[in-house]
N, C-alpha and C positions, 0 to 999 in steps of 0.2 A: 646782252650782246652775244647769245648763246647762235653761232653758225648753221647755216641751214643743216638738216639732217638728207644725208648724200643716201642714192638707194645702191647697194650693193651691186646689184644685180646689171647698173648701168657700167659697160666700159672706157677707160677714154685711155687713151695714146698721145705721146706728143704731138704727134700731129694733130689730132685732135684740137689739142692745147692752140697751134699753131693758124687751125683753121678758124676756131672762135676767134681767135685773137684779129684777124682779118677781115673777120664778117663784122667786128663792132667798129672795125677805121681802124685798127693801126697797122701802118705802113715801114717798110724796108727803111731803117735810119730814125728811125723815132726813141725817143726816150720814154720807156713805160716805169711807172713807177707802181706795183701793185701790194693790195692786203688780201689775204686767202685763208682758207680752210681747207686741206688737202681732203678729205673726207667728205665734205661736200657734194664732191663731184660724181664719187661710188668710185669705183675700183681702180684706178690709176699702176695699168702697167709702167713697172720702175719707177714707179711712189713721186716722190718730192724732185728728185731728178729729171725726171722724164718733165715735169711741169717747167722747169725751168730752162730746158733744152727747147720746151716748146714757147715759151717767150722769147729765146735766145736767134729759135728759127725765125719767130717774126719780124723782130728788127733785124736781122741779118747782122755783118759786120760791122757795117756803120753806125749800128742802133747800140741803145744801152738798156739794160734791163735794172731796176732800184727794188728794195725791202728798208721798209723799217727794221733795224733789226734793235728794239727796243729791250733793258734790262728790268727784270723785277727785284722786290726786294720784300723780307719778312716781315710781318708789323712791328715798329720798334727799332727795326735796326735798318731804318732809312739814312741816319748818319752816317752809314759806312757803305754806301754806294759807290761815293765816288773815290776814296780809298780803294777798295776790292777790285774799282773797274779795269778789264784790261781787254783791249780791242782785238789781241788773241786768241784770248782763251774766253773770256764771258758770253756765257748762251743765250741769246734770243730768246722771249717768252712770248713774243707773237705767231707761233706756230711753227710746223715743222718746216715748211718751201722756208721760209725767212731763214731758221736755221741750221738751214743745208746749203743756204746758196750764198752766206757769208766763208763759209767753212772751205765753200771752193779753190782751189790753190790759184787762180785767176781773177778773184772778185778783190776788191778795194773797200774797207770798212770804214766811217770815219769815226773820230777819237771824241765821241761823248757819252757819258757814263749811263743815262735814262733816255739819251733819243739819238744813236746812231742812225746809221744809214750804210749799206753794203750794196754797190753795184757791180756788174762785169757787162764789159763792153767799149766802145769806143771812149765816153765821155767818162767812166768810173773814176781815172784819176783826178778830172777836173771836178766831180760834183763833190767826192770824197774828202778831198784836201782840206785842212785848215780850218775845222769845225769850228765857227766860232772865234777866229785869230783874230776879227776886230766888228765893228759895225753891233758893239753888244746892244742887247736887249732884254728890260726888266721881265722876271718871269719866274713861276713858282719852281721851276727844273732849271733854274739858275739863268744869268745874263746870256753864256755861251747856246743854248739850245736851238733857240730858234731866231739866231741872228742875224743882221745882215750878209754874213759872209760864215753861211750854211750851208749844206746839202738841200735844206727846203726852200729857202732863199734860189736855190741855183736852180730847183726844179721848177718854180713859180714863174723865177726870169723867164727861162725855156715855155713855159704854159707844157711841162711833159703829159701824155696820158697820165690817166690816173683809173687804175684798173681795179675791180671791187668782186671775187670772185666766191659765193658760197657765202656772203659778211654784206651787213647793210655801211650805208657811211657813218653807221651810230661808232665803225674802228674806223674813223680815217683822222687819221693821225696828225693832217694838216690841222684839225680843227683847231689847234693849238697853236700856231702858227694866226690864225684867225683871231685868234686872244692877245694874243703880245702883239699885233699891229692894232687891232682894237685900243690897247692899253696906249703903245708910243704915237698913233696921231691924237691922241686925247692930249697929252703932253704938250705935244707940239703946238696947240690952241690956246695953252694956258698962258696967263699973264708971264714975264720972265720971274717977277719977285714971286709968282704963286708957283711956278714949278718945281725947285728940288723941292718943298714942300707936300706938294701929290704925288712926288717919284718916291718918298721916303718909304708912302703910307703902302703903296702895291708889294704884295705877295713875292718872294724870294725863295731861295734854298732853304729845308729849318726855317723860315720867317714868315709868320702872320703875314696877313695883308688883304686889300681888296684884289678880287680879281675876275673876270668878265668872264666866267666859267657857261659855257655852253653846253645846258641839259641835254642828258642820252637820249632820250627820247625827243626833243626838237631839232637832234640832226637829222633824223627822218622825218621830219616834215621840211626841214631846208634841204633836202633830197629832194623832197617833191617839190619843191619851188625852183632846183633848178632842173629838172625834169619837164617843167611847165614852161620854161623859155628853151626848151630845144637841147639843151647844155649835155643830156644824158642820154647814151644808146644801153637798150638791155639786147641782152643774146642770152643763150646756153650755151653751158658747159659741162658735157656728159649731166648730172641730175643736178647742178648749181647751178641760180642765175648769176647771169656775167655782167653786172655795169662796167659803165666806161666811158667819163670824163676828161677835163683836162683841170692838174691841179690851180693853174693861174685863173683858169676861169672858176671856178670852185675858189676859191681863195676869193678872190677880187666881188663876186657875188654874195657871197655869206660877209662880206663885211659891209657891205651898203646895205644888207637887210638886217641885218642887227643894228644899226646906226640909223635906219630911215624910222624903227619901229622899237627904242630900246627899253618901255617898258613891259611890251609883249614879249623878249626876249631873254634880257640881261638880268642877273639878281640885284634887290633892292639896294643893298650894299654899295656897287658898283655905280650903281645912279647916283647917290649919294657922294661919293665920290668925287663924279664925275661934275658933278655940279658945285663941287664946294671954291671954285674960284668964282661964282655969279652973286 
């Protein structure tokens, strides 16, 4: 997942920023939600900033601009994540724009410990709020992550852009999201007596389990499958290329092709699983 290598020697400006942004479809009032590589690009007058003032031009006032602003942690001491986490002070490991534009005294973080979210703009309080407050969903980064009542839940609702800038979608972070609705409509199929018995068995916080893990390497080719229905615009951006989807369609795609074909896709485990009420 190593980001394109940016050439020095190209420069980009927020407007810049502003103009790409434009030329792949997003418009005055839109919700973009992007993954980046500031280096990518090559030289970025006012660094990390300038990028995010140039997303900020694009939507204008009405619009919102989103990061994953996601937490790592040392091998070993994954028990202490969500202890340690604090939506003030914990840094971003998804790159520098992510964490520079949570840190902003005007952006909205919300409160989960391995898959926040930091926006600024019109919608940052409403996508922000109540990370996980109900509508839970089983999942290896706990019930809260990728819930009904999410920040990616909220951007899905919306269908926001979904912007890929110097990074293939092998980091798109919904792909996870893609897994835990994989997982709860499989549920929802099961017999009533066979389900908390296949809910038992899926992956958790700290806990074993089956889970419908989608290889690094066949998110780019579910790239190109939604490439091939239209779904994706490439542009540039100073020396990066710029995709640029919408995550509900992205969402809603990658889960009927893992389900139409889930030997080609899914690990045996999971099939396995998935069958054990037939």
């Amino acid at each position: 997942m190593q980001p394109e290598k940016g050439d020095p020697n190209v420069s980009v400006t927020a407007a810049d920023v502003t103009r790409a942004l434009a030329e792949a479809g997003v418009r005055l009032g839109d919700t973009v939600l992007f993954h980046s590589s500031l280096s990518s690009m090559g030289t970025v007058s006012g660094g990390a900033e300038a990028v995010i003032d140039g997303f900020l031009a694009a939507v204008g006032p009405t619009g919102t601009v989103a990061v994953p602003t996601l937490c790592n942690w040392p091998p070993g001491e994954e028990a202490q994540v969500f202890p340690r986490w604090d939506p003030a002070r914990s840094p971003s490991y998804v790159g520098r724009i992510s964490d520079t534009l949570w840190r902003r005294p005007e952006a909205r973080r919300s409160d989960h410990a391995t898959h926040s979210v930091a926006a600024i703009g019109a919608r940052a309080d409403e996508l922000t709020a109540r990370h996980g407050d109900r509508g839970h969903r089983p999942g290896p980064f706990g019930e809260r992550a990728f819930a009904a009542d999410s920040p990616w839940q909220r951007l899905v609702d919306g269908n926001a852009a979904y912007a890929f800038i110097g990074v293939t979608m092998q980091v798109a972070t919904a792909v996870h999201l893609v897994e835990t609705m994989l997982v709860q409509r499989r549920l929802r199929r099961a017999p009533a007596d066979r389900r908390e018995a296949m809910a038992a068995a899926v992956a958790g916080w700290m806990k074993p389990g089956v889970w419908p893990w989608v290889r690094i390497d066949d998110r780019d080719l579910l790239e190109g499958e939604l490439a091939e229905r239209g779904l994706v615009r490439y542009g540039r951006l100073g020396s990066a290329t710029l995709r640029l989807t919408h995550i509900g369609d992205l969402v809603r795609t990658w889960i009927e092709i893992l389900e139409s074909d889930p030997v080609r896709w899914l690990p045996e485990g999971y099939r396995a699983w998935a069958a054990s009420d037939t």
